[in-house]
PyMOL Python script that loads the backbone (N, CA, C, O; Angstrom):
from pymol import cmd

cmd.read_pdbstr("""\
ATOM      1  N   UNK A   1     132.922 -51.284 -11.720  1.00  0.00           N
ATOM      2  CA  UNK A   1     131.537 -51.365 -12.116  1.00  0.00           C
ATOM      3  C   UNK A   1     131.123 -52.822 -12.367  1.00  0.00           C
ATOM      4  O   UNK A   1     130.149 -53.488 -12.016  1.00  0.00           O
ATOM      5  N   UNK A   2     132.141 -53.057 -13.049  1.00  0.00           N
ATOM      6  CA  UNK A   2     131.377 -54.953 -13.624  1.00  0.00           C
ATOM      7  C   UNK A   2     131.783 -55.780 -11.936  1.00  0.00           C
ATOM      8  O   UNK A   2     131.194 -56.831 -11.686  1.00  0.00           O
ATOM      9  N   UNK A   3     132.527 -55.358 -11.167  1.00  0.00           N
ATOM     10  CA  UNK A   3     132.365 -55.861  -9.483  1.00  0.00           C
ATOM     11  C   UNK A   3     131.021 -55.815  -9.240  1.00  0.00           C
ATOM     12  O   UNK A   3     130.437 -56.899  -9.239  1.00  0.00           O
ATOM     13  N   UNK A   4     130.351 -54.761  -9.021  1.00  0.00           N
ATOM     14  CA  UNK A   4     128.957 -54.296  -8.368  1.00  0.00           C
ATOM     15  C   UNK A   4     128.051 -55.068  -8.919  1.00  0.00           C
ATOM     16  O   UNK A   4     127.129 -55.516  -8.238  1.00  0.00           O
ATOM     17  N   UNK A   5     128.221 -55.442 -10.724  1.00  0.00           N
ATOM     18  CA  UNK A   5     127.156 -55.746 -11.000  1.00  0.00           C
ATOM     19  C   UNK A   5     127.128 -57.117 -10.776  1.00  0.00           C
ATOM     20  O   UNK A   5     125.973 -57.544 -10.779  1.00  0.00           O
ATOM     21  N   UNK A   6     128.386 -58.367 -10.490  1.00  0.00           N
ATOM     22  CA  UNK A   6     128.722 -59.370 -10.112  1.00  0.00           C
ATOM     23  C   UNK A   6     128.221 -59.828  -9.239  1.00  0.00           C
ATOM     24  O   UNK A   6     127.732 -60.950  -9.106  1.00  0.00           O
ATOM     25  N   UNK A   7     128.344 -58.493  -8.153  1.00  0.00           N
ATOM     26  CA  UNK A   7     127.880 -59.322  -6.694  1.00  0.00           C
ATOM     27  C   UNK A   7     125.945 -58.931  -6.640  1.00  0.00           C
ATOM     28  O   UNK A   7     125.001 -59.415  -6.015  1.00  0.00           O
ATOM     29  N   UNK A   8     126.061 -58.089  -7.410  1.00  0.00           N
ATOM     30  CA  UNK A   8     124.414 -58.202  -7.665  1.00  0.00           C
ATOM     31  C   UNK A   8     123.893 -59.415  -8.121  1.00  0.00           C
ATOM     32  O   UNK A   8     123.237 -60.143  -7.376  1.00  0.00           O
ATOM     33  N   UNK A   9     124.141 -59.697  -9.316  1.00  0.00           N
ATOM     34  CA  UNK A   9     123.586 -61.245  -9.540  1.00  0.00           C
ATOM     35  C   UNK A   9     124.350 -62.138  -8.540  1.00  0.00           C
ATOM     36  O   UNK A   9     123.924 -63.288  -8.432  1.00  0.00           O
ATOM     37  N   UNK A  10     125.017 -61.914  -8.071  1.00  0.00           N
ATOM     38  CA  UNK A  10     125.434 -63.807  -7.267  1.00  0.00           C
ATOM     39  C   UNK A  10     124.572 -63.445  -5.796  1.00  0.00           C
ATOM     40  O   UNK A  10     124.422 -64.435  -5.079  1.00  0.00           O
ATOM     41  N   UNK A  11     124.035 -62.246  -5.304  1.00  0.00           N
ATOM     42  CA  UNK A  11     123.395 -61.630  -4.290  1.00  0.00           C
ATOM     43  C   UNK A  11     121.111 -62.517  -4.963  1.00  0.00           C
ATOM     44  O   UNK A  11     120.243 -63.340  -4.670  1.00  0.00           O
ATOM     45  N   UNK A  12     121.499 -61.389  -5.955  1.00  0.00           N
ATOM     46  CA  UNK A  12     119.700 -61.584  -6.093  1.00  0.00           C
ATOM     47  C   UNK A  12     119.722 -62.938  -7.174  1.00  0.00           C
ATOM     48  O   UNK A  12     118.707 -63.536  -7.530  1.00  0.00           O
ATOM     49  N   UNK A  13     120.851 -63.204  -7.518  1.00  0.00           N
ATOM     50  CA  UNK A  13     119.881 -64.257  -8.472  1.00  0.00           C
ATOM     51  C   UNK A  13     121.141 -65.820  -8.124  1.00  0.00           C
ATOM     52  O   UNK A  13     122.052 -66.120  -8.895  1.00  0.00           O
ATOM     53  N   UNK A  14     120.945 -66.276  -7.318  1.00  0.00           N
ATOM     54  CA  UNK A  14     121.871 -67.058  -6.783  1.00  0.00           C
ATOM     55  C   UNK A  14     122.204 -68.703  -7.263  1.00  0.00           C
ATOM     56  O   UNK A  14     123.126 -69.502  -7.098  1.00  0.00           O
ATOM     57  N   UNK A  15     120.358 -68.678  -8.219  1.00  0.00           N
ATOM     58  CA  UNK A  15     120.331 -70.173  -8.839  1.00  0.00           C
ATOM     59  C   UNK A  15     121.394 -69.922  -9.549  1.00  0.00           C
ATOM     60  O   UNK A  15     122.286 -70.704  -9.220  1.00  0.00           O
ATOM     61  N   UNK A  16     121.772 -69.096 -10.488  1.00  0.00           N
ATOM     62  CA  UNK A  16     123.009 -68.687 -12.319  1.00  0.00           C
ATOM     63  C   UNK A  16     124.381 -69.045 -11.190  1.00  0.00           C
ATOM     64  O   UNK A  16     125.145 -68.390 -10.481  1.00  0.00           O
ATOM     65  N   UNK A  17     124.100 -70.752 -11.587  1.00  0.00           N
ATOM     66  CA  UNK A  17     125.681 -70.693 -10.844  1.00  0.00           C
ATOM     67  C   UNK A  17     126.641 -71.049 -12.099  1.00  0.00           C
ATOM     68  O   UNK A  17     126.561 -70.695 -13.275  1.00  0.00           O
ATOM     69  N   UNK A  18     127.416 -71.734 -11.547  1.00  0.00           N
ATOM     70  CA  UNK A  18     128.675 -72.729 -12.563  1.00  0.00           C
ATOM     71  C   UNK A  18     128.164 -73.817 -12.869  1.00  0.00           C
ATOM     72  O   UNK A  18     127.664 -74.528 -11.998  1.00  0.00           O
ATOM     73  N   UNK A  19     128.182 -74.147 -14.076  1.00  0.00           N
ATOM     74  CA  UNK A  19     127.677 -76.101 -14.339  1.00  0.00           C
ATOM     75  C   UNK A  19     128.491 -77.268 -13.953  1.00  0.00           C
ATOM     76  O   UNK A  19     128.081 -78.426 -13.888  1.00  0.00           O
ATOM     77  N   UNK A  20     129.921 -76.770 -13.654  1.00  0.00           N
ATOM     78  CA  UNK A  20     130.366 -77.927 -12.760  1.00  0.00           C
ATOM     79  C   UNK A  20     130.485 -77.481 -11.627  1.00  0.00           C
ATOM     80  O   UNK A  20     131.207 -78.378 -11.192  1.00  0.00           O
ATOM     81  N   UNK A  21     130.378 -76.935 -10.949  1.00  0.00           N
ATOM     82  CA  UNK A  21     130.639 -76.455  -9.110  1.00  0.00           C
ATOM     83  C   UNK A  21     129.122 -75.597  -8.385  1.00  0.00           C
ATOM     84  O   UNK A  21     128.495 -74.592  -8.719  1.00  0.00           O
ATOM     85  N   UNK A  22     128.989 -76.532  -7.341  1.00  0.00           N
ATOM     86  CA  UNK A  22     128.065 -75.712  -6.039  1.00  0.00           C
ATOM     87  C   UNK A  22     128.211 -74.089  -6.179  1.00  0.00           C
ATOM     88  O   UNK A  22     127.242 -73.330  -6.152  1.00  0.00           O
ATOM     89  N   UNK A  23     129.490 -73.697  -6.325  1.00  0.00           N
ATOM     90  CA  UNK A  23     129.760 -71.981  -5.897  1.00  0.00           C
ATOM     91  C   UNK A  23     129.299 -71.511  -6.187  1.00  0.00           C
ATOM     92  O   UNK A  23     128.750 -71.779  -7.255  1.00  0.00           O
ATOM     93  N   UNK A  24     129.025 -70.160  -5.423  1.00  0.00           N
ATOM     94  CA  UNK A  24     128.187 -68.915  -6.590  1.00  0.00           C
ATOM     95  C   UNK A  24     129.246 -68.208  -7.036  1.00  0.00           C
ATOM     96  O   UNK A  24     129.483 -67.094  -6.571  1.00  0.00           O
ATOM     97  N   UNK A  25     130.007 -68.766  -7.987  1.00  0.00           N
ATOM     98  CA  UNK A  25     131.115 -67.548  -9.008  1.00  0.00           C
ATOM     99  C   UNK A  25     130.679 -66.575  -9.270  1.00  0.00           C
ATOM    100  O   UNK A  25     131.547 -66.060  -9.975  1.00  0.00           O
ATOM    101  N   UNK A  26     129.959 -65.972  -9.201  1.00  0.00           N
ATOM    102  CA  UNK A  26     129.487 -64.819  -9.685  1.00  0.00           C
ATOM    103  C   UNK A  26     129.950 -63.666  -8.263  1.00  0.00           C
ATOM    104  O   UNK A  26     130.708 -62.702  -8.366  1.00  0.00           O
ATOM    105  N   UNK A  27     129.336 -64.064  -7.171  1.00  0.00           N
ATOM    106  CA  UNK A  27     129.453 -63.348  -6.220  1.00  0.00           C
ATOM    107  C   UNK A  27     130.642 -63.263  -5.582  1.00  0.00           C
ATOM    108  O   UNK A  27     130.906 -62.230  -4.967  1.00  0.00           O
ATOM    109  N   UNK A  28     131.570 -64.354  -5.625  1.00  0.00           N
ATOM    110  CA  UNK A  28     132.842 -64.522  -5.284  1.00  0.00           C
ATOM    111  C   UNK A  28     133.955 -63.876  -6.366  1.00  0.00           C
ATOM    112  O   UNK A  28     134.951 -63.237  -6.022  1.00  0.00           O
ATOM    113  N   UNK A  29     133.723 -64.059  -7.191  1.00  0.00           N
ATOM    114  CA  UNK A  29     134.266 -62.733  -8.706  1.00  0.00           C
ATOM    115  C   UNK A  29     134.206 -61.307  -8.342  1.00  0.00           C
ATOM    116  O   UNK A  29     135.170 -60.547  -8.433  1.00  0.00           O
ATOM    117  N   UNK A  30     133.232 -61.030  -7.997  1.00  0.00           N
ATOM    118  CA  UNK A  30     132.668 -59.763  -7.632  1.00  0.00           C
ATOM    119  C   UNK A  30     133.067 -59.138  -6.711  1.00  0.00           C
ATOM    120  O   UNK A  30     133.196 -57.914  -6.711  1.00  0.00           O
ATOM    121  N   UNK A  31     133.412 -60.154  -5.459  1.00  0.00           N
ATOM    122  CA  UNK A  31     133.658 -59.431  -4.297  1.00  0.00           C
ATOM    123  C   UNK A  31     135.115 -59.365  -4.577  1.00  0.00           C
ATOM    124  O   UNK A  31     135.651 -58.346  -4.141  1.00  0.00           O
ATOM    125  N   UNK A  32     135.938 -60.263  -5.241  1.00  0.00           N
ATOM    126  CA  UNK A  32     137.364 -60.177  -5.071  1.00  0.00           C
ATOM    127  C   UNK A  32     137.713 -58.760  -6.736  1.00  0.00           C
ATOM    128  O   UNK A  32     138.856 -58.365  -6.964  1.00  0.00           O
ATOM    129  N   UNK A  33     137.365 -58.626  -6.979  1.00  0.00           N
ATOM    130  CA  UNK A  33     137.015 -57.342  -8.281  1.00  0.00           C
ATOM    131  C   UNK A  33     137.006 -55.976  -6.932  1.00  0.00           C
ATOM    132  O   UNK A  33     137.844 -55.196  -6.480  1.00  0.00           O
ATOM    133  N   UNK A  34     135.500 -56.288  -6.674  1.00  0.00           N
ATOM    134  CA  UNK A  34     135.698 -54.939  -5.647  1.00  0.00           C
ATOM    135  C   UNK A  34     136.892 -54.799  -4.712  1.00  0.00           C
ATOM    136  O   UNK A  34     137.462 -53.747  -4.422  1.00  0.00           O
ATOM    137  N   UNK A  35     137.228 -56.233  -4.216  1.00  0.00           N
ATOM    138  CA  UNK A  35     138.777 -55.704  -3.340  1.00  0.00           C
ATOM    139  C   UNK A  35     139.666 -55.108  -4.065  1.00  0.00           C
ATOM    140  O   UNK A  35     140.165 -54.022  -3.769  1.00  0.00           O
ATOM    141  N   UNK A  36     139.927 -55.753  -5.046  1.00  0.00           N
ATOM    142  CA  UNK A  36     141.174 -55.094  -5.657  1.00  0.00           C
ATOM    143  C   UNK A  36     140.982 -53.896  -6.336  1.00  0.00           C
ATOM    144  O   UNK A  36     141.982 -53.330  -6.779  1.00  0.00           O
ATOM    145  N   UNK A  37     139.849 -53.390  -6.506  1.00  0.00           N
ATOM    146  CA  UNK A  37     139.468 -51.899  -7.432  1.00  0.00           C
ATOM    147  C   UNK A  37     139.726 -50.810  -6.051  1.00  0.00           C
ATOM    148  O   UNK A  37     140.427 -49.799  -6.092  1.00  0.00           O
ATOM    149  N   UNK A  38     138.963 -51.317  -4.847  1.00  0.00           N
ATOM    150  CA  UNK A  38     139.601 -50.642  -3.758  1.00  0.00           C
ATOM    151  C   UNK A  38     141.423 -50.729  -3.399  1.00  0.00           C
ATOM    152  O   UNK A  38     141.985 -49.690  -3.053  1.00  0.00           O
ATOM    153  N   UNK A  39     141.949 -51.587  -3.478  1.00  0.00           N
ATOM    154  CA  UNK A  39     143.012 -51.261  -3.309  1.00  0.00           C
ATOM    155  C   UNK A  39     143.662 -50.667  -4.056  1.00  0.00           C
ATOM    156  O   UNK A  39     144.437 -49.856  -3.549  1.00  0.00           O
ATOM    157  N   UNK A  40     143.649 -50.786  -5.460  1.00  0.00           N
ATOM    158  CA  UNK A  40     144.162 -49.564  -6.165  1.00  0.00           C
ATOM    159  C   UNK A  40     143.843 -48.472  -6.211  1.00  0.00           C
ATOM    160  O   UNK A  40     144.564 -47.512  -6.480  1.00  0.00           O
ATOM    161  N   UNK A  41     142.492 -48.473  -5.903  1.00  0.00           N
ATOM    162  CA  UNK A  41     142.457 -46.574  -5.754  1.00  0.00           C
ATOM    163  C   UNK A  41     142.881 -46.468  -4.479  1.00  0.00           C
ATOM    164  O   UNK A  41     143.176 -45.313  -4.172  1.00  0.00           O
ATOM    165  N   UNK A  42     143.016 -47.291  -3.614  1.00  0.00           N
ATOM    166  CA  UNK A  42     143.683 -46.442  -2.427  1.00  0.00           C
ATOM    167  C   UNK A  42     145.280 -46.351  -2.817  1.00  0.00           C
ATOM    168  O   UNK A  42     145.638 -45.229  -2.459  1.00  0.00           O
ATOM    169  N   UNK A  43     146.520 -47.139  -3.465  1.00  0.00           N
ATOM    170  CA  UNK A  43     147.528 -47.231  -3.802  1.00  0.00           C
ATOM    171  C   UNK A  43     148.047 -45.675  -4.735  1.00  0.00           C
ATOM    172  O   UNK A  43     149.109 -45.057  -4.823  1.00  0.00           O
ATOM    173  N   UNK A  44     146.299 -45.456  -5.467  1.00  0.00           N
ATOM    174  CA  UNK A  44     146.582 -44.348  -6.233  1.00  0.00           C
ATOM    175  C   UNK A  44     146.863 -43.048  -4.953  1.00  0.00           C
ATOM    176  O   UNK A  44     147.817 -42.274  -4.875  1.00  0.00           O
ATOM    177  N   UNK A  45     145.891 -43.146  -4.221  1.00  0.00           N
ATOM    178  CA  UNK A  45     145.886 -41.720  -3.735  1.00  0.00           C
ATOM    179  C   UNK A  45     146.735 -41.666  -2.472  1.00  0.00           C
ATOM    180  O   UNK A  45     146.850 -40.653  -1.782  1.00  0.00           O
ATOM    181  N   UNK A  46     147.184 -42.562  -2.280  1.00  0.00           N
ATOM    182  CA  UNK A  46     148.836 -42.365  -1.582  1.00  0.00           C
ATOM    183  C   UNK A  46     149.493 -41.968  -2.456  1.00  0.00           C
ATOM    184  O   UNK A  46     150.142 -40.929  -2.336  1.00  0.00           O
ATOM    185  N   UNK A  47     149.492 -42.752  -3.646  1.00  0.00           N
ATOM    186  CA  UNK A  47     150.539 -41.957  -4.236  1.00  0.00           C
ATOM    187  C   UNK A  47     150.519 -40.606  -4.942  1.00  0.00           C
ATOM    188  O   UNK A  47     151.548 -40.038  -5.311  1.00  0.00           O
ATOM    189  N   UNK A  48     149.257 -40.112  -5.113  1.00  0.00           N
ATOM    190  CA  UNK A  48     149.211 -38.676  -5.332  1.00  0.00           C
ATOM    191  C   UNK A  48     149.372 -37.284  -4.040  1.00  0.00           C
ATOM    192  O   UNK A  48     149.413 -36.064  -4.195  1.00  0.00           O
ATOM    193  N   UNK A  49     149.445 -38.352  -2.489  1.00  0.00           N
ATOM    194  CA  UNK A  49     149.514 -37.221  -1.667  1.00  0.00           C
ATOM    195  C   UNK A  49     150.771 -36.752  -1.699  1.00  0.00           C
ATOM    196  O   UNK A  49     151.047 -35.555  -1.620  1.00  0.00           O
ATOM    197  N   UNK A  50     152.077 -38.214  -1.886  1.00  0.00           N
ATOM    198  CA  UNK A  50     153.603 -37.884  -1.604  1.00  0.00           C
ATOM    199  C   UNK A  50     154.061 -37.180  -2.752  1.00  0.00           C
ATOM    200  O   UNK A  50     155.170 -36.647  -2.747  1.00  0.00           O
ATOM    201  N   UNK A  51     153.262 -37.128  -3.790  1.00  0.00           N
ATOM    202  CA  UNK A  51     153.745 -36.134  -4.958  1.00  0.00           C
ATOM    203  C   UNK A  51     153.519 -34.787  -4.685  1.00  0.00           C
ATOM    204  O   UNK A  51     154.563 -34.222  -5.011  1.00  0.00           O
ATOM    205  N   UNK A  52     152.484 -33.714  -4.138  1.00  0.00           N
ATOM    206  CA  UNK A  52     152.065 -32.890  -3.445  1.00  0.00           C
ATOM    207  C   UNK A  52     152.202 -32.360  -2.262  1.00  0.00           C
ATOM    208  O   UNK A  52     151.481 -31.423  -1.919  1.00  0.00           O
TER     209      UNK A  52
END
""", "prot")
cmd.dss("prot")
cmd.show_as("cartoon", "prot")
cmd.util.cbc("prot")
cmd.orient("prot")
């Protein structure tokens, strides 16, 4: 959830950057949050098929 809402602000509000760096941290936080929330739920539900 706090992924989605990450890449929302670094998406719609792109000035709220970092005070020392160009980047948009916000959106780059966000997207690497959503990777890894996807990979664990996929890690989960492999591992609930080989239990079953």
């Amino acid at each position: 959830m706090l992924g989605v809402i990450l890449v929302g602000l670094g998406i719609f509000a792109p000035d709220m950057r970092a005070p020392l760096t160009d980047v948009n941290v916000n959106l780059y936080s966000g997207l690497s949050m959503l990777g890894f929330g996807a990979f664990l739920l996929l890690m989960a539900r492999r591992a609930s098929r080989k239990k079953s």
